[in-house]
TORKOL-4160 file (C-alpha; in steps of 0.2 Angstrom, whole numbers, padded with zeros to 4 digits, m for minus):
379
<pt num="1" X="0000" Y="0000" Z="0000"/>
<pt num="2" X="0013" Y="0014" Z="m0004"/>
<pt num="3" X="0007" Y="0031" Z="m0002"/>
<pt num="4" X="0003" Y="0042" Z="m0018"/>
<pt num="5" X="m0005" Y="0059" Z="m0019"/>
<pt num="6" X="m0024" Y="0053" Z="m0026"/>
<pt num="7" X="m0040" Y="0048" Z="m0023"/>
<pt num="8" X="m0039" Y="0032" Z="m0011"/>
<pt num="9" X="m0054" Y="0022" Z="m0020"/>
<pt num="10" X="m0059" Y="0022" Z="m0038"/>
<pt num="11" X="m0070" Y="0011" Z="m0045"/>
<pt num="12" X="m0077" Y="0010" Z="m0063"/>
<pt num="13" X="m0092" Y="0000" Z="m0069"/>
<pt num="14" X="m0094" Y="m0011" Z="m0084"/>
<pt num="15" X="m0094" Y="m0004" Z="m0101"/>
<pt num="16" X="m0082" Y="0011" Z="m0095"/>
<pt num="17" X="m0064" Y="0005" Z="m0100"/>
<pt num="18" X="m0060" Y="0016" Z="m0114"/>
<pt num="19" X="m0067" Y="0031" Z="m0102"/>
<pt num="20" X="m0058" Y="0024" Z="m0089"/>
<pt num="21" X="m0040" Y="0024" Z="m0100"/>
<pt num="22" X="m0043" Y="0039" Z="m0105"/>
<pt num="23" X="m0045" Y="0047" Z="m0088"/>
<pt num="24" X="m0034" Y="0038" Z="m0078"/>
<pt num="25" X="m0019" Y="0035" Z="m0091"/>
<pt num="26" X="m0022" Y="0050" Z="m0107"/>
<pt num="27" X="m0022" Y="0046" Z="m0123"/>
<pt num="28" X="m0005" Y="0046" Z="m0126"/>
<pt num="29" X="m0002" Y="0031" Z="m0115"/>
<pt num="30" X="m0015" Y="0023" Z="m0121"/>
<pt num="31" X="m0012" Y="0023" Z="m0139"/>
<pt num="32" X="0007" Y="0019" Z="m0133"/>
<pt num="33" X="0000" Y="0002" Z="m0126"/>
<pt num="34" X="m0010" Y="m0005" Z="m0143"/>
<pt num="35" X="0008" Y="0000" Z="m0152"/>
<pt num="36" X="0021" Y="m0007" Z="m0141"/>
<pt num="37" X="0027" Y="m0026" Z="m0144"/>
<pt num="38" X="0020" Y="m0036" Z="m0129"/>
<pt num="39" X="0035" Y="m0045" Z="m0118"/>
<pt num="40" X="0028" Y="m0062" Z="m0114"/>
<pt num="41" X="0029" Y="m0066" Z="m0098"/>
<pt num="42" X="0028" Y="m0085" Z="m0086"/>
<pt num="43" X="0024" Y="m0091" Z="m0071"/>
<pt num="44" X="0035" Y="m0103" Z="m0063"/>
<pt num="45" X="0031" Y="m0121" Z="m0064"/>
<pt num="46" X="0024" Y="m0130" Z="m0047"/>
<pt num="47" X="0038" Y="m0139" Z="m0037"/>
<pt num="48" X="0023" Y="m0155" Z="m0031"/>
<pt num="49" X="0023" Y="m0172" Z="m0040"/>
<pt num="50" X="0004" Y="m0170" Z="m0045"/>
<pt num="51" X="m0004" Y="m0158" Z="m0060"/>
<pt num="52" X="m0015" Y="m0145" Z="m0055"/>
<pt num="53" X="m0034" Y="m0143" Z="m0061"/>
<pt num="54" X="m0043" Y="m0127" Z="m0061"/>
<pt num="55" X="m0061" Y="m0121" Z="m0060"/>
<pt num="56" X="m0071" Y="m0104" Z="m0058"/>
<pt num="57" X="m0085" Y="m0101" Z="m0051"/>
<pt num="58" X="m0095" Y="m0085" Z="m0047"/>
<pt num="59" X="m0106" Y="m0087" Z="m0029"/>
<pt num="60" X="m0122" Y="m0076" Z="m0026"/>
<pt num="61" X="m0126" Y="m0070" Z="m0008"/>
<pt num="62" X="m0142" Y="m0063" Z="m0007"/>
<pt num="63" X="m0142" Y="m0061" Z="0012"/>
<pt num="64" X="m0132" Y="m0046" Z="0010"/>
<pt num="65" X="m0131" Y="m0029" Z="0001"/>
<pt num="66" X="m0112" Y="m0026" Z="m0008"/>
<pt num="67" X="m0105" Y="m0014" Z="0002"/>
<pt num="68" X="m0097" Y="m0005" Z="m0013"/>
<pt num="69" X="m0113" Y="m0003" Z="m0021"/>
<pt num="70" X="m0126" Y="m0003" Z="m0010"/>
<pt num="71" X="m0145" Y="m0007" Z="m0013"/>
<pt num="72" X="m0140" Y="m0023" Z="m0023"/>
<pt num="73" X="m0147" Y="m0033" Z="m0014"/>
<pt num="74" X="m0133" Y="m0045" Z="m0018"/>
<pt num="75" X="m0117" Y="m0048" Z="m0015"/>
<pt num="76" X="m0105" Y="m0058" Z="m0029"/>
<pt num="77" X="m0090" Y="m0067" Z="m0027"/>
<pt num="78" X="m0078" Y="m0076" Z="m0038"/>
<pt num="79" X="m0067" Y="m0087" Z="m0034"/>
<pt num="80" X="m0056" Y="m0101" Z="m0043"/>
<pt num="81" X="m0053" Y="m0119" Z="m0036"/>
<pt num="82" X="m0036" Y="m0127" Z="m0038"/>
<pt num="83" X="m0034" Y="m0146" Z="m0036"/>
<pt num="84" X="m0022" Y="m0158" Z="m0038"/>
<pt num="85" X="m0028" Y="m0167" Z="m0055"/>
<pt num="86" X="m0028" Y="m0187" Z="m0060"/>
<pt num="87" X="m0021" Y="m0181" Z="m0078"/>
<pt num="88" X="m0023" Y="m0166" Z="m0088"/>
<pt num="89" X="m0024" Y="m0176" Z="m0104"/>
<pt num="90" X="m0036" Y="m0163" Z="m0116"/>
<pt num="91" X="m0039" Y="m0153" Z="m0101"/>
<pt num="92" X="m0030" Y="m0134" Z="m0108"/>
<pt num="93" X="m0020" Y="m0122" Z="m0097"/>
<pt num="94" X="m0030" Y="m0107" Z="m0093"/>
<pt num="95" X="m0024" Y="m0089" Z="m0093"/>
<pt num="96" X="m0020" Y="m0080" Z="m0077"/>
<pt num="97" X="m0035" Y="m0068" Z="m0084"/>
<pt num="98" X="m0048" Y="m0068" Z="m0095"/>
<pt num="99" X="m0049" Y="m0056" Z="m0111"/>
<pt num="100" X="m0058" Y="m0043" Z="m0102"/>
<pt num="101" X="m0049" Y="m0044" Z="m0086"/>
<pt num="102" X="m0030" Y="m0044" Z="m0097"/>
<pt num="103" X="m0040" Y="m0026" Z="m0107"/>
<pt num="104" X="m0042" Y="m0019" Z="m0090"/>
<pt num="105" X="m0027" Y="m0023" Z="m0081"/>
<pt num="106" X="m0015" Y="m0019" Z="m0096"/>
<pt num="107" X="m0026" Y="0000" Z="m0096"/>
<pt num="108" X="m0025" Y="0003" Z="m0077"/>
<pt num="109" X="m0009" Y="m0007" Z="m0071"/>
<pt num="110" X="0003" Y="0009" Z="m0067"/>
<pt num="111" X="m0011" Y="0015" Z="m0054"/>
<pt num="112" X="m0017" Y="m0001" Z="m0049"/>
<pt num="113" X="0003" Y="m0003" Z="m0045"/>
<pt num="114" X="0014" Y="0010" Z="m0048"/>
<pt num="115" X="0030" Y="0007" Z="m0058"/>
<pt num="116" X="0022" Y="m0007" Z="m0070"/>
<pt num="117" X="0021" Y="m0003" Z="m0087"/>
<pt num="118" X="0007" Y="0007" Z="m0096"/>
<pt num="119" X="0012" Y="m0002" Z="m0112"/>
<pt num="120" X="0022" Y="m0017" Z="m0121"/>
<pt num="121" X="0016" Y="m0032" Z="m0110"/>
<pt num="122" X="0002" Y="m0043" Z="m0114"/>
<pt num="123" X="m0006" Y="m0048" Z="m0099"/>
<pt num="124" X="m0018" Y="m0059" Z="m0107"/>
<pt num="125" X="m0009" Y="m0071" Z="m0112"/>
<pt num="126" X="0002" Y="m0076" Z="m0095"/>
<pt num="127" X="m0003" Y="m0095" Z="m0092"/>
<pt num="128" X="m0007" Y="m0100" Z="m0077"/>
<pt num="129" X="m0001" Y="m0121" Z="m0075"/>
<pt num="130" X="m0022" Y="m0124" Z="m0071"/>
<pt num="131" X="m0030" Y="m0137" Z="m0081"/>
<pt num="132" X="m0047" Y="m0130" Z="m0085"/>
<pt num="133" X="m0060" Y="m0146" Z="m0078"/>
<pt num="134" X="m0046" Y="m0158" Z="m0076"/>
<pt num="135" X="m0053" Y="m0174" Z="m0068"/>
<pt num="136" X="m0049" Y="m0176" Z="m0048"/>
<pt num="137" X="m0037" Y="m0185" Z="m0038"/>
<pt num="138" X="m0046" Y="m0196" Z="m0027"/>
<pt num="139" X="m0049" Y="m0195" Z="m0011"/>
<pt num="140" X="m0053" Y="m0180" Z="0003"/>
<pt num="141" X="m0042" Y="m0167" Z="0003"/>
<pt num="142" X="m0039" Y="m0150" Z="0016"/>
<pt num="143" X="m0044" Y="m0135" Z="0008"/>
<pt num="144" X="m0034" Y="m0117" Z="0009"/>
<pt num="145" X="m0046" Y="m0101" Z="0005"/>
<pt num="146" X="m0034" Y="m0089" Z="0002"/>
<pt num="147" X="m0038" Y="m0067" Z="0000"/>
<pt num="148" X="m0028" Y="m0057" Z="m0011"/>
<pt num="149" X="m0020" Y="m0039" Z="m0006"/>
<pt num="150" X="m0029" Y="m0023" Z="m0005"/>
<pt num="151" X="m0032" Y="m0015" Z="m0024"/>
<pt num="152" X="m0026" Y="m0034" Z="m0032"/>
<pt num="153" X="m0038" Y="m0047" Z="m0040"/>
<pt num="154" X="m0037" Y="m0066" Z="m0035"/>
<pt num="155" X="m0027" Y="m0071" Z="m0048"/>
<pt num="156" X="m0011" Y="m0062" Z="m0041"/>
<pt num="157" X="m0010" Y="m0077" Z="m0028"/>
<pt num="158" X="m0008" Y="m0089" Z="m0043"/>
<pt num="159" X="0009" Y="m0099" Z="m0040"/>
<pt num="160" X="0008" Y="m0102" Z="m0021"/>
<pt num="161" X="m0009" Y="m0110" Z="m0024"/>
<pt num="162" X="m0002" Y="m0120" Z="m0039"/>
<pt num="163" X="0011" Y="m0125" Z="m0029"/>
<pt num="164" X="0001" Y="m0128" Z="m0014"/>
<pt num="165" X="m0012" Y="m0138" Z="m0024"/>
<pt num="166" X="0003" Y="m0148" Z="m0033"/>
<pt num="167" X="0007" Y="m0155" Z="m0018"/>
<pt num="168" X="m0011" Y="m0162" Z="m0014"/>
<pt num="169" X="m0021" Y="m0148" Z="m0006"/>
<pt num="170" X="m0035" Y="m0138" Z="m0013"/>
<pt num="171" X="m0034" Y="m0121" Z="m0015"/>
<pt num="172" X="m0051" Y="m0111" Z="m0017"/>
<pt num="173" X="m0043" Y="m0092" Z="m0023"/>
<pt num="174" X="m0055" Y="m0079" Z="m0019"/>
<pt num="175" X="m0060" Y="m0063" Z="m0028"/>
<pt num="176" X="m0067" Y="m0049" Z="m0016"/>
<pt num="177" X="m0077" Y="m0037" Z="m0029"/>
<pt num="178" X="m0076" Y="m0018" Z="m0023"/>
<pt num="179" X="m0058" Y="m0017" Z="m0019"/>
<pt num="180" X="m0051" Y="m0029" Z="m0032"/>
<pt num="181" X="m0041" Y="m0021" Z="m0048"/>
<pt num="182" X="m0052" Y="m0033" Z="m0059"/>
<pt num="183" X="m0066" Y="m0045" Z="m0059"/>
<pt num="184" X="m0076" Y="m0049" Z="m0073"/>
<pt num="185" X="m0093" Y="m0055" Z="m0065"/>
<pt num="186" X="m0111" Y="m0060" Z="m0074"/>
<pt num="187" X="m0117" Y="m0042" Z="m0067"/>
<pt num="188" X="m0102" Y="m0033" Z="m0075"/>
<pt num="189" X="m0084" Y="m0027" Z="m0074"/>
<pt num="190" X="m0081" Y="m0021" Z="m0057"/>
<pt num="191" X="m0065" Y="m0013" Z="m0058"/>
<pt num="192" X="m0057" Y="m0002" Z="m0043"/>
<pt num="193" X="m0042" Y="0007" Z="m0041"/>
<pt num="194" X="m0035" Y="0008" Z="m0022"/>
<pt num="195" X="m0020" Y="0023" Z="m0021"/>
<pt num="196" X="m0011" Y="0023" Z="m0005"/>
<pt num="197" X="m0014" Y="0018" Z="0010"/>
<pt num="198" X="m0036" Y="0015" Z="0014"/>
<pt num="199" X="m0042" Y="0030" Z="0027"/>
<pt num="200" X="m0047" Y="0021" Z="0042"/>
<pt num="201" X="m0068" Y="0020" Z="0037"/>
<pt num="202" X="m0062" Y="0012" Z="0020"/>
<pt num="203" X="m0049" Y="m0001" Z="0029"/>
<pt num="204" X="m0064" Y="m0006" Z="0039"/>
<pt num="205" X="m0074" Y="m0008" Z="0025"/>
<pt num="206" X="m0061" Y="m0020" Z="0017"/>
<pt num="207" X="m0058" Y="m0030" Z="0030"/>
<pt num="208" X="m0075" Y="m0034" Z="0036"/>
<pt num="209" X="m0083" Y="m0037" Z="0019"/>
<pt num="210" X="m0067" Y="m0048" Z="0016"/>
<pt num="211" X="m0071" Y="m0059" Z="0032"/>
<pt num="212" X="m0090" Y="m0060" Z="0027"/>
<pt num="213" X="m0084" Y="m0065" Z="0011"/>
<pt num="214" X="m0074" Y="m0079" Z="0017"/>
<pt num="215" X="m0089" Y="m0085" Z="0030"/>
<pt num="216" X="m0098" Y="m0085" Z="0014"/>
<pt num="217" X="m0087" Y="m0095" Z="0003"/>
<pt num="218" X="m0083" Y="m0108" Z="0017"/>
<pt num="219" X="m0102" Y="m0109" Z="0019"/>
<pt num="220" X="m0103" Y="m0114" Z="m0002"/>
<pt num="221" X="m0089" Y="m0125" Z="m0002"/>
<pt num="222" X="m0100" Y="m0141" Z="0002"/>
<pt num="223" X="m0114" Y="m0136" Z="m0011"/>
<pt num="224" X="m0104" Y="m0133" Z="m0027"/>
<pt num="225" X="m0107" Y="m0141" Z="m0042"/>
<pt num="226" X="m0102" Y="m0159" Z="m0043"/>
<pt num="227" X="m0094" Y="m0166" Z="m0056"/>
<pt num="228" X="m0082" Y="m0177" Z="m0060"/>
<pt num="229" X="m0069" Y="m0164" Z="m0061"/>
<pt num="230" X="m0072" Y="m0158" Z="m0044"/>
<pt num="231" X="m0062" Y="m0165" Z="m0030"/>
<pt num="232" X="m0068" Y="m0171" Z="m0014"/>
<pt num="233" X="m0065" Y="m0159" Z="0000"/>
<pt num="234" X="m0062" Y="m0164" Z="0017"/>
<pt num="235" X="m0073" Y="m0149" Z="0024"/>
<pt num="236" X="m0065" Y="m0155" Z="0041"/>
<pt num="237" X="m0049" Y="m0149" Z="0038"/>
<pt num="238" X="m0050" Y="m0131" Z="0032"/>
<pt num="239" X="m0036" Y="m0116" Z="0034"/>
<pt num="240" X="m0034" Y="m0097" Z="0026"/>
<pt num="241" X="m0021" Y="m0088" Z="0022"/>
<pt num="242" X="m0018" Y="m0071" Z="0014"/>
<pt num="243" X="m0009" Y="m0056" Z="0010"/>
<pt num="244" X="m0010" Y="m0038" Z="0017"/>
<pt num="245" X="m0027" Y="m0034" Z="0019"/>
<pt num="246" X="m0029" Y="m0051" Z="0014"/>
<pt num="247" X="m0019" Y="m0058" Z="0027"/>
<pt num="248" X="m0028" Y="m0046" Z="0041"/>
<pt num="249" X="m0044" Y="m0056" Z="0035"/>
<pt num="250" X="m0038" Y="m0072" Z="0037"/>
<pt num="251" X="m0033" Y="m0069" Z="0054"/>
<pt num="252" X="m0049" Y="m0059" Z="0058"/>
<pt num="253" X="m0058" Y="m0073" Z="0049"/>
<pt num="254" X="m0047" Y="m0086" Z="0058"/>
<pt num="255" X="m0053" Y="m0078" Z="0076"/>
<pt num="256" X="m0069" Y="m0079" Z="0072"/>
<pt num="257" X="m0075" Y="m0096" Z="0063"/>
<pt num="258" X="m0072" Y="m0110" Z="0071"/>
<pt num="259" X="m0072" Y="m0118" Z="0054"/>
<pt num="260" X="m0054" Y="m0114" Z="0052"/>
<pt num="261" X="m0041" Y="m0124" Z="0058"/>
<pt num="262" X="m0024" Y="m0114" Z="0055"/>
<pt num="263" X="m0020" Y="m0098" Z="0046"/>
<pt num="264" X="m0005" Y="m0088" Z="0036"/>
<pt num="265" X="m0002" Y="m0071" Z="0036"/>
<pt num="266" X="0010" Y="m0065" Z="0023"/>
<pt num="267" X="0012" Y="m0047" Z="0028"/>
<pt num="268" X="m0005" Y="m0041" Z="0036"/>
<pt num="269" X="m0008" Y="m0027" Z="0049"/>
<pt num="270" X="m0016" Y="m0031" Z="0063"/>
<pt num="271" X="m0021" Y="m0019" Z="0072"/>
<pt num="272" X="m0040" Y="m0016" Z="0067"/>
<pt num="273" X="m0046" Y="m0028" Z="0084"/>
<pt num="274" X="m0031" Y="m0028" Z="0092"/>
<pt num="275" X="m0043" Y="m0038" Z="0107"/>
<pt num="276" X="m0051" Y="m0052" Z="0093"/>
<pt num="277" X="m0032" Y="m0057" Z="0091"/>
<pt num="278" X="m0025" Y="m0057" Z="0109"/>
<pt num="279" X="m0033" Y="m0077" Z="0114"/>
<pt num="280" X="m0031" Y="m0083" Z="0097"/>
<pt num="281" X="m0031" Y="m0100" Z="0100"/>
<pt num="282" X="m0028" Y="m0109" Z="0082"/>
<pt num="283" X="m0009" Y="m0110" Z="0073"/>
<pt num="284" X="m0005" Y="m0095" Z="0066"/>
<pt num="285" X="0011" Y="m0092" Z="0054"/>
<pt num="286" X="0015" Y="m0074" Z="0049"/>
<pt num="287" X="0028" Y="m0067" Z="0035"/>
<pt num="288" X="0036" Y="m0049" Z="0033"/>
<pt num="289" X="0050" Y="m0043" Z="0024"/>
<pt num="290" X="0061" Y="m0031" Z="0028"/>
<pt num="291" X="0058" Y="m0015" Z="0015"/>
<pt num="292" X="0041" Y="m0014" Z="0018"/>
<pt num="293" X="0037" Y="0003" Z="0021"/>
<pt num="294" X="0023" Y="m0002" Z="0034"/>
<pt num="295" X="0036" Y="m0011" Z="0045"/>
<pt num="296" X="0033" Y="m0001" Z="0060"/>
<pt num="297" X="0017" Y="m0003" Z="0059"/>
<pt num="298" X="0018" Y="m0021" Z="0059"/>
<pt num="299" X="0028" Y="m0022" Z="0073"/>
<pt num="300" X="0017" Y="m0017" Z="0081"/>
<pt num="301" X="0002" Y="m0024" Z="0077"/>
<pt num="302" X="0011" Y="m0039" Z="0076"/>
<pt num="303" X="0017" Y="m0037" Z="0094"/>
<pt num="304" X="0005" Y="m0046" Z="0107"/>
<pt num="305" X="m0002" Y="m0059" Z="0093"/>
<pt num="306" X="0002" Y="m0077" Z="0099"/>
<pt num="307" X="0013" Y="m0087" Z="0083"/>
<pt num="308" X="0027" Y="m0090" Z="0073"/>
<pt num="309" X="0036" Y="m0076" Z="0062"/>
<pt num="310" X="0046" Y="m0077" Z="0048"/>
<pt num="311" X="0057" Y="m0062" Z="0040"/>
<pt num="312" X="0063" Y="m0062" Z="0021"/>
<pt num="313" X="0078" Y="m0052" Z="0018"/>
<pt num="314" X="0081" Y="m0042" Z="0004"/>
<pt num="315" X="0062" Y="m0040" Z="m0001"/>
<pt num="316" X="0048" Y="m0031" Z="m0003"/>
<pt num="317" X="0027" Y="m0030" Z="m0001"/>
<pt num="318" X="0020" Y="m0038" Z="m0015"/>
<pt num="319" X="0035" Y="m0053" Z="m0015"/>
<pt num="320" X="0021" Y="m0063" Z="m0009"/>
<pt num="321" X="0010" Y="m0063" Z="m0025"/>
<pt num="322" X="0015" Y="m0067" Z="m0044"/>
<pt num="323" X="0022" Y="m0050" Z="m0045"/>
<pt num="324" X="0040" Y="m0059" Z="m0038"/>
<pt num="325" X="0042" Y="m0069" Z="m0054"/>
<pt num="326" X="0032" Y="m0056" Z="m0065"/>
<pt num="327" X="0042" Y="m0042" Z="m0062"/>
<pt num="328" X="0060" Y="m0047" Z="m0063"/>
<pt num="329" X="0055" Y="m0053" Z="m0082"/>
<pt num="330" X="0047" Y="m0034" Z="m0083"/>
<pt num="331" X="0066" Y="m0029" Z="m0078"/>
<pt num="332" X="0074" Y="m0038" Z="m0089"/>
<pt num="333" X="0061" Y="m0034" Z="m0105"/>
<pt num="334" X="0067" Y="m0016" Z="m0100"/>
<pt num="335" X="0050" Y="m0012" Z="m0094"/>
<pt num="336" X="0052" Y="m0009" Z="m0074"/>
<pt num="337" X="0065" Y="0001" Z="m0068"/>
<pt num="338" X="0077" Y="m0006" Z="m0053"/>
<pt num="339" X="0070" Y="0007" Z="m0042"/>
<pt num="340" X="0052" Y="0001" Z="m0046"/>
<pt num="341" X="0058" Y="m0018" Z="m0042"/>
<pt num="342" X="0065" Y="m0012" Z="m0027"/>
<pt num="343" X="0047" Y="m0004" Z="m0021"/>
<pt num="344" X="0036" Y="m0017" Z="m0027"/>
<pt num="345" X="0047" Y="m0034" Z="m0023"/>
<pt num="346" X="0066" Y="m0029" Z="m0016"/>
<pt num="347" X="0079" Y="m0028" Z="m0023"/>
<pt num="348" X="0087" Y="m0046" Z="m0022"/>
<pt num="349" X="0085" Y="m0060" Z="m0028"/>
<pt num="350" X="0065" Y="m0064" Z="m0023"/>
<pt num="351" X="0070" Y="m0085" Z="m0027"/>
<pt num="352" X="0074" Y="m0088" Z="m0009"/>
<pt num="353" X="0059" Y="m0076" Z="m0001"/>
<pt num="354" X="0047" Y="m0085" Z="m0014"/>
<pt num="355" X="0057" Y="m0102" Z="m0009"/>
<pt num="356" X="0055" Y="m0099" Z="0008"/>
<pt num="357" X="0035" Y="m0094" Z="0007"/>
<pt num="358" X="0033" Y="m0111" Z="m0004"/>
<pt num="359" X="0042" Y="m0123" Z="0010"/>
<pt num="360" X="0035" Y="m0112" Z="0025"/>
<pt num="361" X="0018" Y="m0112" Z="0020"/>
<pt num="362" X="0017" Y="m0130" Z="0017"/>
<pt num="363" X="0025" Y="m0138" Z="0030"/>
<pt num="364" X="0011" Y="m0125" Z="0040"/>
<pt num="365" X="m0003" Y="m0134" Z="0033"/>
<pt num="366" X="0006" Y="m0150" Z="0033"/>
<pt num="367" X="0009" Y="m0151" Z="0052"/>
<pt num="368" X="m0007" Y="m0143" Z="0056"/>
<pt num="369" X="m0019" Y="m0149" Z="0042"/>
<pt num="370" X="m0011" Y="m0166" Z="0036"/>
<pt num="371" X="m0017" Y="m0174" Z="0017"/>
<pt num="372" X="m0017" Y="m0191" Z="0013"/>
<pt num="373" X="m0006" Y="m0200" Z="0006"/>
<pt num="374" X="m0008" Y="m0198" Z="m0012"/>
<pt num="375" X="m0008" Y="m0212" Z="m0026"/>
<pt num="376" X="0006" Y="m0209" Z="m0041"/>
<pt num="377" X="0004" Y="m0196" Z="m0054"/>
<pt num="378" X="m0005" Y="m0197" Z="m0069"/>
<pt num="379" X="m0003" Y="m0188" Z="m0084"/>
């Protein structure tokens, strides 16, 4: 959440991206982007022995307005399940977004995070290693909900739910409408720009929608569609984790639902109920880096919060999402200066932070929420 001189909220509704462009970017840059060669960029493969299969689905709650557009009567969710697959044979990788996701991002990515390009990337076609409707690996598996950072779309959270659902788990990403860059949703396009840290009223807003939406989603999970690409979940065995104001809801949420078994905070404040948190009784593991800008602030939030802690050296904020691997090849294109880097992911090396989230994260759930013991691969 660095600080910059604007408006802390923005949101444009469906049919207004070329409005939108022009408003938030100019013409010049806009007319930049649809010149400028794209630079192809990757996400890293996952490191577990199992292919992942993916599906989306959007959820309905009708017990509550949006809070972001009030008078609904609605409130909409997306979210995207990860599961370790039987094979991906004729199953085809999906793209991290869709088509009018990748239009909007590619228009509003400088604001949505500063120092990204406003040209020459194509952000629709980044692959993610999903197999769209791949068939199950059998048996029950623990489920992770995880809740993106403030301003970013579920999709940012990408690689560790590959990698987390490679190794046997599911992985149920989860797309939070209102304060999300993107989300392309039967209703419309809700986009929102968030600049700079939330004012205190807004934060509260995030935070509170995030955990209903998270009550909401663990209360779907045993009612979704069942086919045979679905995996089975073991709806006894259920954690969350999530970064920045991601990771304060899933801590808040965590508190609160006694569905949840165990947690993961990658760099979330938590300060909002400092009194929720002080007799948390469930694991809890927590990530910072040291260039955050927020560090004292964590500290101290952080402070009387029973659990473990883990500090990356050498990085930054938004390590903890895609932008780790997406930005360093956003360098190298030319694209992303080394300052930029250094704000958005540090400036070493984000292999060993990235390495050390992966292996930390999963020996979390693996202690805590164990899976079986899974049959051989298939392809």
């Amino acid at each position: 959440m660095t600080q910059h001189t604007a408006p802390t909220r923005r949101t444009v509704a469906k049919g207004a991206l070329l409005a939108a462009a022009a408003t938030l970017l100019g013409p010049t840059a806009t007319a930049t982007a649809m010149a400028a060669a794209p630079a192809a960029l990757r996400l890293p493969r996952p490191t577990g022995p199992h292919p992942v299969g993916l599906r989306t689905f959007v959820l309905t709650d009708t017990s509550r307005d949006d809070p972001w557009v009030p008078g609904t009567g609605a409130r909409e969710v997306k979210i995207t399940v990860l599961y370790p697959a039987r094979t991906v044979r004729g199953c085809p990788r999906t793209p991290q977004l869709t088509p009018v996701e990748a239009r909007y991002f590619t228009e509003l990515a400088p604001w949505v995070r500063p120092g990204l390009p406003a040209s020459g990337v194509d952000w629709g076609a980044v692959l993610t290693h999903g197999h769209l409707n791949a068939p199950a690996l059998p048996g029950p598996r623990p489920v992770f909900l995880y809740s993106p950072g403030g301003g970013d779309s579920r999709t940012l959270g990408t690689a560790l739910a590959e990698d987390l659902a490679s190794h046997g788990r599911i992985v149920v990403l989860i797309d939070h409408p209102g304060d999300a860059s993107q989300v392309e949703l039967p209703s419309g396009v809700r986009v929102t720009v968030l600049r700079g840290n939330p004012d205190p009223a807004t934060f509260r807003t995030m935070i509170d929608t995030r955990v209903a939406d998270i009550r909401f989603v663990l209360d779907r999970l045993g009612s979704l569609p069942l086919a045979p690409a679905m995996p089975v979940m073991d709806l006894r065995r259920i954690g969350v984790y999530g970064h920045s104001a991601g990771g304060t809801a899933a801590v808040h949420a965590l508190a609160t639902d006694d569905r949840l078994a165990a947690g993961v905070n990658l760099e979330g404040y938590l300060d909002l109920d400092p009194d929720l948190l002080e007799g948390l009784d469930r694991p809890l593991l927590m990530f910072r880096t040291d260039g955050f800008e927020g560090a004292a602030r964590i500290a101290r939030s952080w402070a009387g919060v029973p659990a473990r802690r883990v500090s990356l050296a050498d990085s930054n904020h938004w390590v903890f999402s895609d932008y780790a691997f997406l930005v360093p090849q956003l360098q190298a294109a030319g694209l992303v200066t080394a300052a930029a880097r250094a704000a958005l992911i540090g400036a070493g090396d984000p292999a060993a932070a990235v390495a050390s989230v992966r292996r930390g994260a999963r020996s979390f759930f693996a202690r805590h929420l164990p899976a079986p013991v899974p049959p051989a691969r298939g392809r």
